[in-house]
C-alpha positions in Angstrom: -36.9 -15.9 -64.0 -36.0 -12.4 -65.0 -32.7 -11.6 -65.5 -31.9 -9.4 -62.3 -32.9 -13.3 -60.8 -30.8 -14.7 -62.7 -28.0 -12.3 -61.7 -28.6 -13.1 -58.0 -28.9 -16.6 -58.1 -25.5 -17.1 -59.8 -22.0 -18.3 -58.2 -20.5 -16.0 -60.3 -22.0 -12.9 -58.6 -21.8 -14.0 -55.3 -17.9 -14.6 -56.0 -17.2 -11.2 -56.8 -20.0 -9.3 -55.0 -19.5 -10.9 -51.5 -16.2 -10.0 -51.1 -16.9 -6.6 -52.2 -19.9 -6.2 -49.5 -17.6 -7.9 -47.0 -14.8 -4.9 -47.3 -17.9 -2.5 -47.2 -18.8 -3.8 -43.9 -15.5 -4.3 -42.7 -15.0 -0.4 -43.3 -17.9 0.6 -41.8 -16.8 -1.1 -38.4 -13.4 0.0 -38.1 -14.5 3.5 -39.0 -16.9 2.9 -35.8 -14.1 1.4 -33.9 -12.2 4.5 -34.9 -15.0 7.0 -33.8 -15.4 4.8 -30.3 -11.4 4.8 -30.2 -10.8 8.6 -30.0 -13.8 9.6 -28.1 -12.5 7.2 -25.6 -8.9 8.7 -25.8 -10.7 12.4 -25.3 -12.8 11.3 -22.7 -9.4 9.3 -20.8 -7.9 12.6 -21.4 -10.6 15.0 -19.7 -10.9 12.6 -16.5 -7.5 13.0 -16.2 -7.7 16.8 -16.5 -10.0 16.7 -13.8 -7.8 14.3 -11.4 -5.9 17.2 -11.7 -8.1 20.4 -11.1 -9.1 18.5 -7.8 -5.6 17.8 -6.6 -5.4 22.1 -7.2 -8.6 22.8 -5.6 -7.9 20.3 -2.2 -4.8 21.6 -2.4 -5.6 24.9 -1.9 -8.2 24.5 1.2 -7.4 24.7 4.7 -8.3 21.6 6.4 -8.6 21.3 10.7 -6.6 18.5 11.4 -3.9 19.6 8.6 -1.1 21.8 9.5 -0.6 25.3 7.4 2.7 23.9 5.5 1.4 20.6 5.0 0.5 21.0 1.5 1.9 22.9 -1.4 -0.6 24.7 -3.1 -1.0 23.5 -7.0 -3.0 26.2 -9.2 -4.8 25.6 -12.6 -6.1 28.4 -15.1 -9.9 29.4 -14.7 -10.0 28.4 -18.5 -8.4 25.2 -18.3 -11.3 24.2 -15.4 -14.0 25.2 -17.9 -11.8 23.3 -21.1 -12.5 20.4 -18.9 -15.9 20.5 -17.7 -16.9 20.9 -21.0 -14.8 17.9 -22.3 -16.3 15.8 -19.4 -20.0 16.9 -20.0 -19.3 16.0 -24.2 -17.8 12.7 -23.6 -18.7 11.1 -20.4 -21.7 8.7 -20.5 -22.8 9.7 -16.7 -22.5 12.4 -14.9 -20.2 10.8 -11.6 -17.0 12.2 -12.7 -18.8 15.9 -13.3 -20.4 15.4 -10.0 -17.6 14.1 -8.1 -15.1 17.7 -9.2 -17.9 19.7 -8.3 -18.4 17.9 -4.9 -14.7 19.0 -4.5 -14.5 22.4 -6.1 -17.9 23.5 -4.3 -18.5 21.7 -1.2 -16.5 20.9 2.5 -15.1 17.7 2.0 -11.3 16.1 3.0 -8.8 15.5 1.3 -9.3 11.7 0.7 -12.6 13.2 -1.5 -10.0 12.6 -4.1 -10.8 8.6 -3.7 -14.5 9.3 -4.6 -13.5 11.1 -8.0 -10.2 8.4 -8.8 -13.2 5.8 -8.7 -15.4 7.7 -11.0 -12.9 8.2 -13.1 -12.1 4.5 -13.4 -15.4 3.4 -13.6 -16.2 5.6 -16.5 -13.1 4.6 -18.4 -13.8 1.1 -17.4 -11.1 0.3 -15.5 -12.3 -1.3 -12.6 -13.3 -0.9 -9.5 -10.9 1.8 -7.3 -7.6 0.4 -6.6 -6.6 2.9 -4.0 -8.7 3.0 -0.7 -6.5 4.4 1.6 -8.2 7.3 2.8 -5.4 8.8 5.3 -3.0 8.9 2.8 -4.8 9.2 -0.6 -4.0 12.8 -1.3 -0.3 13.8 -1.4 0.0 16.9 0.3 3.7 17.4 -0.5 7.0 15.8 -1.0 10.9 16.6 0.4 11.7 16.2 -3.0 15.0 17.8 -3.7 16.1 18.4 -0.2 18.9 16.4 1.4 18.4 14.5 4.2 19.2 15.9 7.6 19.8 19.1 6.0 
């Protein structure tokens, strides 16, 4: 047996190295749990952003059965729409959320669109399934906030 055998083979080793390659380990998975961790946070973060963008965008179209008045507008910045597309297209693992906004910023659709993106959104943050399915009143348009009633 040569001596580097020897070495291995003993209780004595094992005592002090396993606990030493345990940590090693141990590290290396919570420095992936980390990495997974803020990815997740950035990625929760650009969905989010995006939620956003299409409340601006719907609320900015004219709609048939929706009275002028009926919605206050909401505006975002040109560079905080491409801020979030890129964030979306560097941290989502499928391209529904991206599709969903651009559904919204580029095509006809209704307000309740916004379901189609909430769901994406939950589905690639792992939510759950949507939540909200009310497709009459799934966009809020606007609110009396800050006006007394009857006045």
């Amino acid at each position: 047996m040569s001596d580097l055998q020897a070495i291995l083979s003993s209780v004595e080793f094992w005592k002090i190295a396993a606990p030493a390659a345990f940590a090693v380990v141990a590290w290396l998975f919570n420095e992936r749990s980390k990495r997974e961790w803020e990815r997740w946070q950035m990625k929760k973060a650009a969905c989010l952003k995006a939620l956003n963008i299409a409340n601006a965008v719907l609320s900015n179209y004219t709609y048939p059965k929706i009275k002028p008045g009926d919605i206050t507008p909401q505006s975002e910045s040109i560079e905080d729409i491409r801020a979030c597309f890129n964030e979306l297209a560097c941290t989502c693992d499928k391209p529904d959320v991206i599709n969903a906004l651009k559904r919204i910023m580029f095509e006809p659709v209704t307000p309740a669109e916004i379901l189609v993106l909430r769901g994406a959104v939950r589905k690639e943050l792992k939510l759950g399934g949507p939540i909200d399915t009310d497709g009459e009143r799934a966009f809020i348009g606007k609110v009396n906030c800050g006006k007394s009633i009857g006045a």
